[in-house]
C-alpha positions as CSV (number, residue, x, y, z in Angstrom):
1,X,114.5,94.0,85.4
2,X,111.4,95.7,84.4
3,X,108.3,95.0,85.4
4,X,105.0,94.6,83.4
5,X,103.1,97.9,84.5
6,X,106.0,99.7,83.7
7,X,106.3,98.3,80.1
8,X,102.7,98.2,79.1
9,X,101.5,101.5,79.7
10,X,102.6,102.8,76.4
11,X,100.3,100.3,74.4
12,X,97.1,102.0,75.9
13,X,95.0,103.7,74.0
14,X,93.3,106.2,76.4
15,X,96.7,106.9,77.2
16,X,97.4,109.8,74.2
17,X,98.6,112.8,75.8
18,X,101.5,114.0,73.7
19,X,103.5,114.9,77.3
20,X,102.9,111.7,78.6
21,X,104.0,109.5,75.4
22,X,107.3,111.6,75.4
23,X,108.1,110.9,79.0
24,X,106.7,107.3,78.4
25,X,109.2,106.9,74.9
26,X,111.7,109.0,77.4
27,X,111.5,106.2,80.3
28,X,112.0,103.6,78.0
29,X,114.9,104.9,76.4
30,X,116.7,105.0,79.7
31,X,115.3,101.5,81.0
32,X,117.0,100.2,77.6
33,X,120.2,101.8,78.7
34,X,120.0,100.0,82.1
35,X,118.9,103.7,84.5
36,X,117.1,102.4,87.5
37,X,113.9,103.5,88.2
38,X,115.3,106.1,90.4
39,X,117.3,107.8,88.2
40,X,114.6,107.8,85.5
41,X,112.5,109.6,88.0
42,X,115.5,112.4,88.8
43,X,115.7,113.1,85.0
44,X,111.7,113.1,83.9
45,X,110.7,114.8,87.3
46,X,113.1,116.4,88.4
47,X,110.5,118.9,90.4
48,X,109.4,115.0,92.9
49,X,111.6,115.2,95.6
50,X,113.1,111.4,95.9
51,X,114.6,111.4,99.1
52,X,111.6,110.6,100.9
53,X,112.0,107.0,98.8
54,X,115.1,106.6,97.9
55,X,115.5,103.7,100.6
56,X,112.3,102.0,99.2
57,X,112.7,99.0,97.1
58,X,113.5,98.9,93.7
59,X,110.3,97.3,93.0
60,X,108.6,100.2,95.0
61,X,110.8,102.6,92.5
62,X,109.3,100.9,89.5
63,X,105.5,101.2,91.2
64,X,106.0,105.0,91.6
65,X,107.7,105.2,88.2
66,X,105.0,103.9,86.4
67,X,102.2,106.0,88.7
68,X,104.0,109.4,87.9
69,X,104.3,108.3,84.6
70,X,100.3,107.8,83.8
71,X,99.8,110.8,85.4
72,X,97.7,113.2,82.8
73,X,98.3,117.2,83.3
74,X,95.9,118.4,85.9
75,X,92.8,120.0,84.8
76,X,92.0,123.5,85.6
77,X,89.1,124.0,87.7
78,X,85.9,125.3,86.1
79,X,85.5,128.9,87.8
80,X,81.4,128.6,87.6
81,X,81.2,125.8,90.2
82,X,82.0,126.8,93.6
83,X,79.9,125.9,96.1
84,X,78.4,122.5,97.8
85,X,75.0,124.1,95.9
86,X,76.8,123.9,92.9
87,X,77.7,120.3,93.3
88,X,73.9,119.4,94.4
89,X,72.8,120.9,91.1
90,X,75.4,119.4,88.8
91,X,74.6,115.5,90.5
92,X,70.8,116.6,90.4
93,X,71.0,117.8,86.1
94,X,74.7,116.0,85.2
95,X,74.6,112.3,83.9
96,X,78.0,110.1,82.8
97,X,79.2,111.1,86.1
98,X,82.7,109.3,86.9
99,X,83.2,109.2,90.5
100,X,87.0,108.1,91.7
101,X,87.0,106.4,95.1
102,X,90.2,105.4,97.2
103,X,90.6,104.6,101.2
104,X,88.9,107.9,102.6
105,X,85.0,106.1,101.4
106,X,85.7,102.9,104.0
107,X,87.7,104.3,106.6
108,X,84.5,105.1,108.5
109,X,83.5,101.4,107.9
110,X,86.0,100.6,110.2
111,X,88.7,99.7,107.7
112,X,92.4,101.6,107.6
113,X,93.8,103.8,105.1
114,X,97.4,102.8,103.6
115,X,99.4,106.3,104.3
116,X,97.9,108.2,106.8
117,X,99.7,109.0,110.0
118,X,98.1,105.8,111.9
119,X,97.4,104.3,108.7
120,X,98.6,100.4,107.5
121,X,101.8,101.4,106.5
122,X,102.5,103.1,109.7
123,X,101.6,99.8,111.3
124,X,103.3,97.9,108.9
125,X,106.6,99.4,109.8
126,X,106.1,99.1,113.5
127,X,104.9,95.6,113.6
128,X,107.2,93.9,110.7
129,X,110.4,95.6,111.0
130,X,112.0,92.8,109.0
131,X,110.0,94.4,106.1
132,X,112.4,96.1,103.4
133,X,109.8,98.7,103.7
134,X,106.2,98.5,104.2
135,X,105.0,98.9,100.4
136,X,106.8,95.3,100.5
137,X,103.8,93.7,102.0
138,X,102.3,94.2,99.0
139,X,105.3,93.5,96.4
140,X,104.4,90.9,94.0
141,X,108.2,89.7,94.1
142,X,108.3,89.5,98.2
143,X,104.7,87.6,98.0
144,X,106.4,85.0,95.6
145,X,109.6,85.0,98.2
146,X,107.6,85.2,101.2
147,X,103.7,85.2,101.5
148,X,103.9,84.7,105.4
149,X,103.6,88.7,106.4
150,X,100.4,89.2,104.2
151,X,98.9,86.4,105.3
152,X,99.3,87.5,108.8
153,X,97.8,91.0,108.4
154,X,95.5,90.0,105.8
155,X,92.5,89.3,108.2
156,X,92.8,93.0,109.0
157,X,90.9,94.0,105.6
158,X,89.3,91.0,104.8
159,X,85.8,91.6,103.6
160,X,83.2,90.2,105.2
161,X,83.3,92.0,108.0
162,X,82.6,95.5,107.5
163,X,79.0,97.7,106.2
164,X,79.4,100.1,103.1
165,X,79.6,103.3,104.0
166,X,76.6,106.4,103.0
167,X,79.3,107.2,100.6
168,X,79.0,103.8,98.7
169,X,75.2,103.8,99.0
170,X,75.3,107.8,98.0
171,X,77.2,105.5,94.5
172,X,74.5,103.3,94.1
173,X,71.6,106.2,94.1
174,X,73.8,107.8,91.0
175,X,73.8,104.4,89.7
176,X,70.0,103.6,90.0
177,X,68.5,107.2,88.9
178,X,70.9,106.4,85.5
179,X,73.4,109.0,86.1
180,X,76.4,107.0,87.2
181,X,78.8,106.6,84.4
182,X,81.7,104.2,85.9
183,X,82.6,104.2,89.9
184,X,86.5,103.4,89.6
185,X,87.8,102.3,93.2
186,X,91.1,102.3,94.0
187,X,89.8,99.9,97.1
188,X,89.7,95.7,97.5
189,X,87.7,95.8,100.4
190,X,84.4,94.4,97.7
191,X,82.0,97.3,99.4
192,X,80.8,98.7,96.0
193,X,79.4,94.8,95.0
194,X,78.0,94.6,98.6
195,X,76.5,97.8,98.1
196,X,75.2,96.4,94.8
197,X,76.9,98.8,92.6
198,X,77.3,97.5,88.5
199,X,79.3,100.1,87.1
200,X,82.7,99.3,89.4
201,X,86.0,98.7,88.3
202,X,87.7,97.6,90.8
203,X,91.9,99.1,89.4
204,X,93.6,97.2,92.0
205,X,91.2,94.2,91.9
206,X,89.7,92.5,95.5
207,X,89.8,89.6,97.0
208,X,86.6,88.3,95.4
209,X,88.6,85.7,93.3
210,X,92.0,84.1,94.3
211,X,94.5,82.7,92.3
212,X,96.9,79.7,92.7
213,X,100.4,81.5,91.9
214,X,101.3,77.7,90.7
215,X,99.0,75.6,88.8
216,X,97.0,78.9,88.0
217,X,93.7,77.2,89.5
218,X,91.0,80.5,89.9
219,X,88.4,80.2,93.2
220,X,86.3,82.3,95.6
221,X,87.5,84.6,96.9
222,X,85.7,83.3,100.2
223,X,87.9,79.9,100.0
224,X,90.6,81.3,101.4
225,X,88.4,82.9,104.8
226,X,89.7,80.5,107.0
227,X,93.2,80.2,106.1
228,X,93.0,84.4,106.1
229,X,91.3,84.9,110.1
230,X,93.8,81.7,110.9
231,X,96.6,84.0,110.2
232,X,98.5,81.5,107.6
233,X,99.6,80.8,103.6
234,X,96.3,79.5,102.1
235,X,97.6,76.9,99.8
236,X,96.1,75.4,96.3
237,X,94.3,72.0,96.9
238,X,95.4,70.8,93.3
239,X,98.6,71.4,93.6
240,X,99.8,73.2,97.0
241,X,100.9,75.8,95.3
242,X,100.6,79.2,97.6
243,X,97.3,80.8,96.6
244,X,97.1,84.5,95.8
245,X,94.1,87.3,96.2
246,X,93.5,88.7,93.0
247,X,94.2,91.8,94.1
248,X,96.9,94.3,92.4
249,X,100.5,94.1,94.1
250,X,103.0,96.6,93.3
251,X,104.9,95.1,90.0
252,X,101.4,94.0,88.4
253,X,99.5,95.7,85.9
254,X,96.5,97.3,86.6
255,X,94.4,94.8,84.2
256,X,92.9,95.0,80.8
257,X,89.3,95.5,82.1
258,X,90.9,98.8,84.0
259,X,92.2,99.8,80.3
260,X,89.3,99.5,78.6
261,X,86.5,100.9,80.4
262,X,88.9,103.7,80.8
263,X,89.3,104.1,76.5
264,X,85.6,103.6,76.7
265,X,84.8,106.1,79.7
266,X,87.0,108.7,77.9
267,X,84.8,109.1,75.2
268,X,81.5,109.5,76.7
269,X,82.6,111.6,79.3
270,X,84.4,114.3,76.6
């Protein structure tokens, strides 16, 4: 079965590298010929060593799939800019600068990283052993099956609770002097909007808005609070169907807004 993010990546513009489209065309060959995700991954990158996942779910195989698949040829590094003086300068003369943000900008607000050696999915493995594998606390599929485990580690990273970091308010000076291009957070904690930052996109999405996985009724984020710190299933009060953070679970796209600031972002910043 495939999954959305791995069949809608090809229709994105900003996505245009000739290397990537053939791996993407590549992928899509073999998916039609019923490879698994896994196997696609031994014949496009054959250099990614998949034993450490080849126990992982087949919805985990699709997630990395589609993450190796996006992946643009890495950028050689400019030899004129070595030094933390250099990188003073350039943020002191640069504008249309695009700063990329992930775990490392909140751990020291108190909130875990995912992959680190006492990170969440260390703890994950520990305290759910009857987890598949730990990326299945997040597995759009195992939500729909059973929402129980996310809802009892959910109060862990629920915002609300934590203070942005001098990294995120280091975000919002770019921002405010006009320099600040887009701040693309890989996070859901919401510490760039309680920073005040504009310019956010938020790829995996927070848990600022829920949604009911039934009826499709969309709410606060904050309505689900209680049902989060209680440590059970918030459920829809139209229909009582199980209600959903909208934040991005492996198997789910990464969002249209993602897409198109990127297509737009691309531009400027060439």
């Amino acid at each position: 079965t495939r999954t959305e993010s791995a069949t809608s990546v090809s229709s994105e513009s900003w996505q245009n590298n000739d290397e990537m489209m053939g791996n993407l065309r590549r992928a899509q060959g073999l998916l039609d010929q019923g490879a698994t995700p896994l196997q696609i991954i031994r014949q496009i990158f054959p250099d990614f060593d998949v034993s450490r996942v080849a126990m992982m779910s087949e919805n985990a195989h699709f997630a990395l799939l589609s993450d190796l698949l996006e992946r643009a040829p890495i950028r050689q590094k400019l030899p004129e800019f070595n030094s933390l003086a250099d990188a003073v300068e350039l943020f002191k003369t640069r504008k249309n600068i695009l700063i990329l943000t992930g775990a490392g900008v909140s751990v020291s607000c108190g909130i875990p990283d995912f992959r680190s050696k006492d990170g969440i999915y260390a703890r994950l493995r520990g305290e759910f052993p009857n987890l598949p594998d730990p990326t299945a606390m997040f597995d759009i599929r195992y939500f729909r099956n059973n929402p129980a485990p996310f809802y009892n580690f959910a109060r862990e990273i629920f915002p609300g609770q934590f203070t942005p970091s001098v990294s995120h308010r280091f975000i919002k000076e770019l921002e405010s002097a006009g320099r600040l291009l887009r701040n693309y957070t890989q996070n859901i904690d919401t510490l760039e909007h309680q920073t005040g930052i504009k310019r956010v996109v938020e790829c995996h999405g927070s848990f600022s808005k829920n949604t009911c996985t039934e009826c499709g009724d969309q709410t606060d984020g904050m309505v689900i609070r209680e049902d989060v710190l209680a440590m059970r299933v918030a459920r829809c009060k139209k229909c009582d169907g199980v209600i959903k953070p909208n934040i991005v679970f492996f198997g789910e796209d990464l969002g249209k807004d993602f897409h198109r600031c990127v297509t737009e972002d691309k531009i400027r910043w060439i």
